[in-house]
C-alpha positions in Angstrom: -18.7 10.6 -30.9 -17.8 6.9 -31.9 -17.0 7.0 -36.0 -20.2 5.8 -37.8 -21.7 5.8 -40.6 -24.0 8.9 -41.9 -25.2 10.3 -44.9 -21.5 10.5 -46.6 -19.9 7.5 -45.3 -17.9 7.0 -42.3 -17.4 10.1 -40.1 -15.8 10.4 -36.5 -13.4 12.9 -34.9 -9.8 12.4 -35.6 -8.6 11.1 -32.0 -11.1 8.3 -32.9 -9.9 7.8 -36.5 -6.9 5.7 -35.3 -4.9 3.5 -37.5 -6.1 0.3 -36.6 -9.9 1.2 -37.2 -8.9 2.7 -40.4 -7.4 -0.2 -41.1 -10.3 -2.4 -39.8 -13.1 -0.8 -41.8 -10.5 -0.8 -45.2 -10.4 -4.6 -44.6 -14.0 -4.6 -43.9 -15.0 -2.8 -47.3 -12.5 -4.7 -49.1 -14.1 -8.1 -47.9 -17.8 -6.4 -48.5 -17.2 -5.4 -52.3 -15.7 -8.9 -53.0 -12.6 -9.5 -54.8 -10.5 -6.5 -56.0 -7.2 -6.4 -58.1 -6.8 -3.1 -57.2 -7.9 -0.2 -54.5 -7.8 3.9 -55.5 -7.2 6.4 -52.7 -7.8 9.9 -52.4 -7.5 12.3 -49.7 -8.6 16.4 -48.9 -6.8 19.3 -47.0 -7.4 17.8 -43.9 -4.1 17.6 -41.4 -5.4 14.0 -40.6 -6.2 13.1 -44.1 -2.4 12.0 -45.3 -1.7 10.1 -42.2 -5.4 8.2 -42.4 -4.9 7.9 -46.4 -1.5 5.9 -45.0 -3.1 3.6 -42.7 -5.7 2.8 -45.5 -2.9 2.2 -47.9 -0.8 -0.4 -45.7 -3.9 -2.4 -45.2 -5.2 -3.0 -48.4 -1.6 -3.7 -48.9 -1.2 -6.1 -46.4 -4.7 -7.3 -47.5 -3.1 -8.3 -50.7 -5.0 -5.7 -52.7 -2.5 -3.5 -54.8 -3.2 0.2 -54.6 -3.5 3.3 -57.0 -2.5 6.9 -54.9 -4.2 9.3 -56.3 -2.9 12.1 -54.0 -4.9 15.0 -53.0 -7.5 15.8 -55.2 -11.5 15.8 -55.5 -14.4 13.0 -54.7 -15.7 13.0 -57.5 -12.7 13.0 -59.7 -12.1 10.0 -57.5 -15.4 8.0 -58.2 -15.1 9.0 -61.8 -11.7 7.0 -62.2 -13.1 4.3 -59.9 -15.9 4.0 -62.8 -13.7 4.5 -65.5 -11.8 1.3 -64.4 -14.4 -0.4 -63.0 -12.5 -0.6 -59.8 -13.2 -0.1 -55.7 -12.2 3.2 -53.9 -11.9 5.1 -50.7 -12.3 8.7 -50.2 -10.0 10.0 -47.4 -12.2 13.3 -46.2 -14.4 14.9 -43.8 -16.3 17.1 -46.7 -17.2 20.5 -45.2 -17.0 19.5 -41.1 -14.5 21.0 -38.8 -11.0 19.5 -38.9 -11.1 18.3 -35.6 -13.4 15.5 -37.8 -12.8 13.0 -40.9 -13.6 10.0 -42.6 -13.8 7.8 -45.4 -16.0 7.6 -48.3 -16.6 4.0 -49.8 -17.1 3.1 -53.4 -17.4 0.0 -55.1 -16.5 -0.7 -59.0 -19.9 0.5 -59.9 -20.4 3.5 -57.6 -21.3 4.7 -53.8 -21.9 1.9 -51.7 -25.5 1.3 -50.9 -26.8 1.5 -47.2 -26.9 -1.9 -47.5 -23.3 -2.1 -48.6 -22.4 0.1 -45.3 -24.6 -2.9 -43.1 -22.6 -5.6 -44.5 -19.4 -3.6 -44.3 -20.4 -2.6 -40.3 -20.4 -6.4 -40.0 -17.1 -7.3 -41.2 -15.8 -4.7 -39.4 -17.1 -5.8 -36.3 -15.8 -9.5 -36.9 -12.1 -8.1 -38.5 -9.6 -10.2 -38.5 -6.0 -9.3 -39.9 -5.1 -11.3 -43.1 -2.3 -14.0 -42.7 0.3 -13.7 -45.0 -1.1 -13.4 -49.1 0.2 -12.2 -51.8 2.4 -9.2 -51.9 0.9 -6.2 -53.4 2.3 -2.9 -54.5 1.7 0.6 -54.5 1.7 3.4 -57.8 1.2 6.7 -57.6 -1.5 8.3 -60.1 -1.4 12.2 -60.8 -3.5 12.6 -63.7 -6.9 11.1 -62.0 -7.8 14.9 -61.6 -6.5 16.2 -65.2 -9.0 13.7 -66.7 -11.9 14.7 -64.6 -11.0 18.3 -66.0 -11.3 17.1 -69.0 -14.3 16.0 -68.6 -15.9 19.7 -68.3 -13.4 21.2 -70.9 -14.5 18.4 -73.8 -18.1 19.0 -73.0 -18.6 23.0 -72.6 -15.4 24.1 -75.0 -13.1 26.8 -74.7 -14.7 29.3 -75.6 -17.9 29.0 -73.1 -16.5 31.6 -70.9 -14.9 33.4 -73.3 -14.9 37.8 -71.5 -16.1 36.4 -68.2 -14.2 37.6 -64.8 -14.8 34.8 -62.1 -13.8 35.1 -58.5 -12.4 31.7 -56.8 -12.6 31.3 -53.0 -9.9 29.0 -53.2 -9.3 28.8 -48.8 -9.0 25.0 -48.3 -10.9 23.5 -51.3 -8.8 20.5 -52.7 -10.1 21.7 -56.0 -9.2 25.5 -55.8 -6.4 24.9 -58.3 -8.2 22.8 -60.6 -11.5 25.2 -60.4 -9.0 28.3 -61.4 -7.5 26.5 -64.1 -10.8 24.9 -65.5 -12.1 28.5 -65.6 -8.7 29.9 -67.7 -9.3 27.1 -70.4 -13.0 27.7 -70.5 -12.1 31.2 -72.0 -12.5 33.2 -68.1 -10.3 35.4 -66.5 -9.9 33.8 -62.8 -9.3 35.6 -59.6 -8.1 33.4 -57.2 -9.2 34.6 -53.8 -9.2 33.6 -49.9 -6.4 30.9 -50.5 -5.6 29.4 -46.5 -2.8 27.1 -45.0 -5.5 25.8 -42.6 -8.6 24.1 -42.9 -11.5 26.1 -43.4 -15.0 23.8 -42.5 -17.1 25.8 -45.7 -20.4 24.3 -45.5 -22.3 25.3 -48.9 -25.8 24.7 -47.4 -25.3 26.9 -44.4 -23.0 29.8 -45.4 -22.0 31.2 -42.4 -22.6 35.7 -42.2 -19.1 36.4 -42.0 -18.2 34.2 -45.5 -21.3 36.2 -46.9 -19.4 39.5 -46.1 -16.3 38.4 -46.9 -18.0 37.4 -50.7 -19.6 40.5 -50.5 -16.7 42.8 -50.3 -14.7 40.7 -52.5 -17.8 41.5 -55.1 -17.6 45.1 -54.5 -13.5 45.4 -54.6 -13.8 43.6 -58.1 -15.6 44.2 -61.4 -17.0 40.0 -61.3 -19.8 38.3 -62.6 -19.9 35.5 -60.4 -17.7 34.4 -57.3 -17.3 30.2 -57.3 -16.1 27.6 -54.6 -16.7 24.2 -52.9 -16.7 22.2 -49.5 -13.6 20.6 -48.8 -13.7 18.1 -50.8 -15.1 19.4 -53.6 -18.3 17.7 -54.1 -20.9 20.8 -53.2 -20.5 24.2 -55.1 -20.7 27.8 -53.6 -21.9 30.1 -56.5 -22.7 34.0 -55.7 -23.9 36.4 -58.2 -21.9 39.3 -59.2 -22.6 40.8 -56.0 -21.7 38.7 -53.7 -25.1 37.3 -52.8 -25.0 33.3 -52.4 -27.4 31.2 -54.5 -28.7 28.2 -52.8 -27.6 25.1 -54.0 -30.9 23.3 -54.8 -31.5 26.5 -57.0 -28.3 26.4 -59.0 -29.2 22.4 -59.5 -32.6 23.7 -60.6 -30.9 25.8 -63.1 -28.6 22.7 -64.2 -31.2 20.1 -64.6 -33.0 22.5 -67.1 -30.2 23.6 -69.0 -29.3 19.4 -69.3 -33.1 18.9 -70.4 -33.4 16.1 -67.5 -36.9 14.9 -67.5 -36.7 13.6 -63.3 -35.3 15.0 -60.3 -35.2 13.1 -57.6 -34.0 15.3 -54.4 -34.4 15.0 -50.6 -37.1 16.7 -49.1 -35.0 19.2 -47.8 -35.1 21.1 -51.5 -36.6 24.0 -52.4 -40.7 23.3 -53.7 -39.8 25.6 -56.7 -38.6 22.3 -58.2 -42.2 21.5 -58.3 -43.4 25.1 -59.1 -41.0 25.4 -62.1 -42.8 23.0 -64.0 -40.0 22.0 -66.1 -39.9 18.2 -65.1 -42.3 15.3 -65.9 -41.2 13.4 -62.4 -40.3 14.7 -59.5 -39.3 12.0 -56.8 -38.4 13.1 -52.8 -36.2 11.5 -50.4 -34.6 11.5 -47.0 -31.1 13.4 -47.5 -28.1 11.6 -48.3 -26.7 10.9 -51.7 -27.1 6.8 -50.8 -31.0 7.3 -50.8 -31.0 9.8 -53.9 -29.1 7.1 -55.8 -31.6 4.8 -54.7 -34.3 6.3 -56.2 -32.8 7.5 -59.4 -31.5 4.0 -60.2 -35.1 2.7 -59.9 -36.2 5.5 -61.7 -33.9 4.2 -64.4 -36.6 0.8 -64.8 -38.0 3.3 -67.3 -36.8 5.3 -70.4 -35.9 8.4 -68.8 -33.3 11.5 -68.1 -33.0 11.1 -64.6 -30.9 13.5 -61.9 -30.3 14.1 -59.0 -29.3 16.7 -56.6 -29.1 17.8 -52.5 -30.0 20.9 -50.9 -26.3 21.6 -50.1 -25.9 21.5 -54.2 -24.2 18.5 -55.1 -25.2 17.3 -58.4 -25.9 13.3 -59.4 -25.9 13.1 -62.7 -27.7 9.9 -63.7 -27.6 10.0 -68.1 -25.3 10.7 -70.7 -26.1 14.2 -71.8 -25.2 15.6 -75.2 -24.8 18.9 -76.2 -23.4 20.1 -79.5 -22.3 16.4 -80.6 -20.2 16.2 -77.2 -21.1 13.6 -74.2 -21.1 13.8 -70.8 -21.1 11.1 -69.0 -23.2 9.9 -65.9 -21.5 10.4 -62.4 -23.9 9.3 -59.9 -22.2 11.0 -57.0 -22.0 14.6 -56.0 -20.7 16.5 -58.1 -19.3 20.6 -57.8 -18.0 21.2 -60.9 -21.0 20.3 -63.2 -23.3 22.8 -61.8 -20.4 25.6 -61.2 -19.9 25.2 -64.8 -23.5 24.7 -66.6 -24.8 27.8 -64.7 -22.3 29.9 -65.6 -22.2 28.9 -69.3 -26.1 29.2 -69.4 -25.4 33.0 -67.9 -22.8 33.7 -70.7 -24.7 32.1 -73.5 -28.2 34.1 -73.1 -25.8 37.3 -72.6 -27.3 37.9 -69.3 -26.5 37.5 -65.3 -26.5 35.0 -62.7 -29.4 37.2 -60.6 -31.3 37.1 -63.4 -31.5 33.2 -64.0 -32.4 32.8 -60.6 -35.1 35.9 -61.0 -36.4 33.9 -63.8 -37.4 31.0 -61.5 -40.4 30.6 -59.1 -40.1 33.2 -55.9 -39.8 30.7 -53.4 -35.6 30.6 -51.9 -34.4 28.9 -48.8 -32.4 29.5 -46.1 -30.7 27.1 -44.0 -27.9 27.2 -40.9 -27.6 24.8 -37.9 -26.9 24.7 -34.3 -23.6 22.9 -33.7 -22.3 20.5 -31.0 -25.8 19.4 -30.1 -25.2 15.5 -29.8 -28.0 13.9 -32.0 -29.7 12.1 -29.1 -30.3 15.5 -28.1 -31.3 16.4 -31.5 -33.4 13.4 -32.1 -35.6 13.8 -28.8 -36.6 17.1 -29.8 -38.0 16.4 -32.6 -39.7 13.3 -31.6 -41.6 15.5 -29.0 -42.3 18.0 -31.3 -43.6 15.8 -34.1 -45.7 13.2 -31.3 -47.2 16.2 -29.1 -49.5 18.4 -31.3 -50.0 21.0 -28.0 -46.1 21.4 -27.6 -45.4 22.3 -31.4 -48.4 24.4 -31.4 -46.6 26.1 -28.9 -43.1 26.2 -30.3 -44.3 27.5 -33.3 -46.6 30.3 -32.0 -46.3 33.5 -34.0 -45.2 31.4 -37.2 -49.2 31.3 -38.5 -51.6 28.2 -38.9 -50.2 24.6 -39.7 -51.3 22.8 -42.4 -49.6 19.8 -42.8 -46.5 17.8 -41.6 -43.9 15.4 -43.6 -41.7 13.1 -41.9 -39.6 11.3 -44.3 -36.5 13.1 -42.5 -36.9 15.1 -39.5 -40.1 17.3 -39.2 -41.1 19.2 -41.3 -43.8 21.7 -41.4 -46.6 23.8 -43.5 -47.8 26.9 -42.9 -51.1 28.5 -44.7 -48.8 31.6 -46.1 -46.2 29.4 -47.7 -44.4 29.5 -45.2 -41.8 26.0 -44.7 -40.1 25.3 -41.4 -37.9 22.0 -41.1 -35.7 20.3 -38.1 -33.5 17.5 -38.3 -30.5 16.3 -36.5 -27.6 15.8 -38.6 -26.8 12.8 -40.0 -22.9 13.0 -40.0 -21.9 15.7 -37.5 -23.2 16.8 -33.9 -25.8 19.6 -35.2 -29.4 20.2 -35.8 -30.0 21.1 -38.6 -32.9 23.9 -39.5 -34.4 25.4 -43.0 -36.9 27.8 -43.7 -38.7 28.1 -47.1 -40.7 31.7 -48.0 -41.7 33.6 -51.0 -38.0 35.6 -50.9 -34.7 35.5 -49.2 -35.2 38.1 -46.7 -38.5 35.9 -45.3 -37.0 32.6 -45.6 -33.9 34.0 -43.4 -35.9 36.2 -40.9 -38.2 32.4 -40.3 -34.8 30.6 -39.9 -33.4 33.3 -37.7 -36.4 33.1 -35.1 -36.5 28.7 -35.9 -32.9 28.6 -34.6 -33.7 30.8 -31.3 -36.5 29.1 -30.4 -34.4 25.8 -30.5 -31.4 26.8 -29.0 -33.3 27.8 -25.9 -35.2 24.4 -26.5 -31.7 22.9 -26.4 -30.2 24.5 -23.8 
């Protein structure tokens, strides 16, 4: 797999990640976002991640572009700085894939870089040339990037927000799990720190593996907890469970966020839950293909009217596109996934109506999702299947035998399909890993995970 560009910048697997193309496509986004004084950098867990974050550094450096080391730490915390100072950044992570895999995440002075910022930045990469000598440049570490981003929660929600609540932590390989214990502890919560690890762990919020379930599970059971929080590596997709262990799906948990902000549109990929719809609590709704770049897209031309727009991913992350207030304190926008925001207004919604996660997400409209993928399916693979599916009525008829009657398709990303009993089946090959992906949509969890189960059988003996 040749490092490309997907739905969270530029992924590839390690052996491929050499020096010289990091170098190549640093040079190549430094040359696409124009002039910089200065580049930020920020890296995960990863065992790749310092040596890649290194190769970035020297050629910015050699570049003539001074650089800003903000150390290990979160995305997000690393776009908000790069906001804060108007300035251009690179993300040194692989978000939630295996560690045999990284990349680099790309933003400009005012935000992720637009698909066509990743065209023009493909180009210059393919024409690099290595700088002659320029100006020297120099390198400063920052360590308080992360402290300020903390800040940003602990301003807005208080300290007293979580004031008699008992909060588990899967910390395993999260870059965040120290800042998620400690941003608990000052919101007023007692934090349990659980599940830390010395090697990478690939947590993927959107497709929970059964053996993380039961670990959350027992972890519930062995403590008295009202919730159990966590993130992908990189901290930019939460993992919330109710007080027994059971995982709430991350479109629902941004559900739950985007009411308690009073947002007025949610723009979210197709991929998310209908109850967004069903809920009734939003005067737009606005779907996309999946991928941050194409949600930001639509929420910044959203933005050509008055309005409270946000936006958020099946796997959770949460775009915040407004200033919100609450209680004379501001929040400001962060148009990039975001863990923290809906960790955080979920469980101070819980602990300010005095009742329990389960019963916010009872609350809603009974449609949940579950969702899980076949991995090391190379997309071509991935992508021919679903073109014969979606092309030859006959053969998906056939597939899909047992599941009931069809009643419509959508193919904005991947197939997706409509059954008469409300029934939701959708395929796509991932757009930054070798997987295909698969989701299932019922009336309750136990339906949507039976559908997915029998989904994913069918197509690994599609597969092969």
């Amino acid at each position: 797999m040749a490092p490309k560009f997907g739905t969270s910048g530029l992924r590839g697997l390690v052996t491929e990640l050499t020096d010289d193309l990091c170098a190549t496509y640093t040079r190549a986004f430094l040359r696409a976002c124009g002039p910089a004084v200065s580049l930020l950098i920020g890296r995960d867990l990863r065992p790749s991640s310092l040596r890649i974050a290194n190769a970035v550094t020297t050629a910015a450096l050699e570049f003539g572009v001074d650089v800003i080391d903000c150390g290990e730490l979160s995305t997000p915390a690393l776009a908000a700085e790069a906001l804060r100072l108007s300035l251009p950044a690179i993300m040194v992570t692989g978000s939630h894939i295996p560690a045999d895999r990284n990349g680099l995440k790309f933003y400009s002075a005012t935000g992720e870089i637009t698909k066509s910022d990743e065209e023009a930045i493909t180009r210059y990469a393919q024409t690099d040339t290595r700088p002659g000598p320029v100006v020297s440049a120099t390198r400063r570490s920052d360590s308080s990037v992360a402290a300020r981003y903390l800040d940003r929660y602990l301003s807005f929600y208080g300290p007293d927000a979580l004031a008699g609540q008992a909060i588990g932590v899967y910390q395993h390989s999260c870059v965040a799990r120290d800042l998620l214990v400690e941003l608990l502890q000052r919101l007023g919560a007692t934090a349990i720190p659980l599940g830390r690890s010395d090697h990478f762990i690939p947590v993927d919020t959107e497709a929970v593996d059964e053996a993380t379930r039961q670990q959350l599970r027992a972890w519930a059971a062995a403590h008295p907890l009202d919730a159990i929080i966590s993130a992908d590596g990189d901290a930019d997709r939460p993992l919330v469970t109710d007080a027994t262990g059971e995982v709430i799906a991350g479109d629902i948990l941004d559900t739950l966020t985007a009411i308690a902000l009073e947002a007025d549109t949610v723009v979210t990929p197709v991929s998310s839950n209908t109850m967004v719809e069903a809920s009734g609590a939003f005067t737009r709704i606005i779907r996309t293909r999946i991928g941050s770049p194409y949600v930001i897209a639509a929420m910044e031309q959203a933005l050509t009217a008055p309005c409270k727009p946000v936006g958020f991913e099946a796997n959770g992350g949460f775009l915040l596109g407004f200033d919100a207030t609450r209680n004379g304190q501001t929040l400001s926008r962060l148009m990039t996934r975001d863990a923290v925001l809906p960790i955080v207004s979920v469980l101070t919604t819980a602990a300010r109506r005095k009742t329990t996660l389960a019963q916010l997400v009872s609350d809603l409209p009974a449609r949940r999702t579950a969702t899980d993928r076949l991995e090391h399916v190379a997309t071509e693979r991935s992508a021919a299947l679903v073109a014969q599916l979606t092309a030859d009525a006959s053969a998906r008829a056939a597939f899909l035998s047992g599941f009931g009657t069809e009643t419509g398709i959508e193919l904005t990303d991947g197939l997706r399909i409509s059954f008469a009993s409300g029934l939701i089946l959708h395929v796509r090959p991932s757009g930054n890993a070798p997987e295909l992906r698969g989701y299932a949509e019922a009336a309750s969890d136990t339906a949507a995970r039976h559908a997915l189960t029998d989904l994913l059988s069918r197509l690994r003996q599609r597969i092969g």
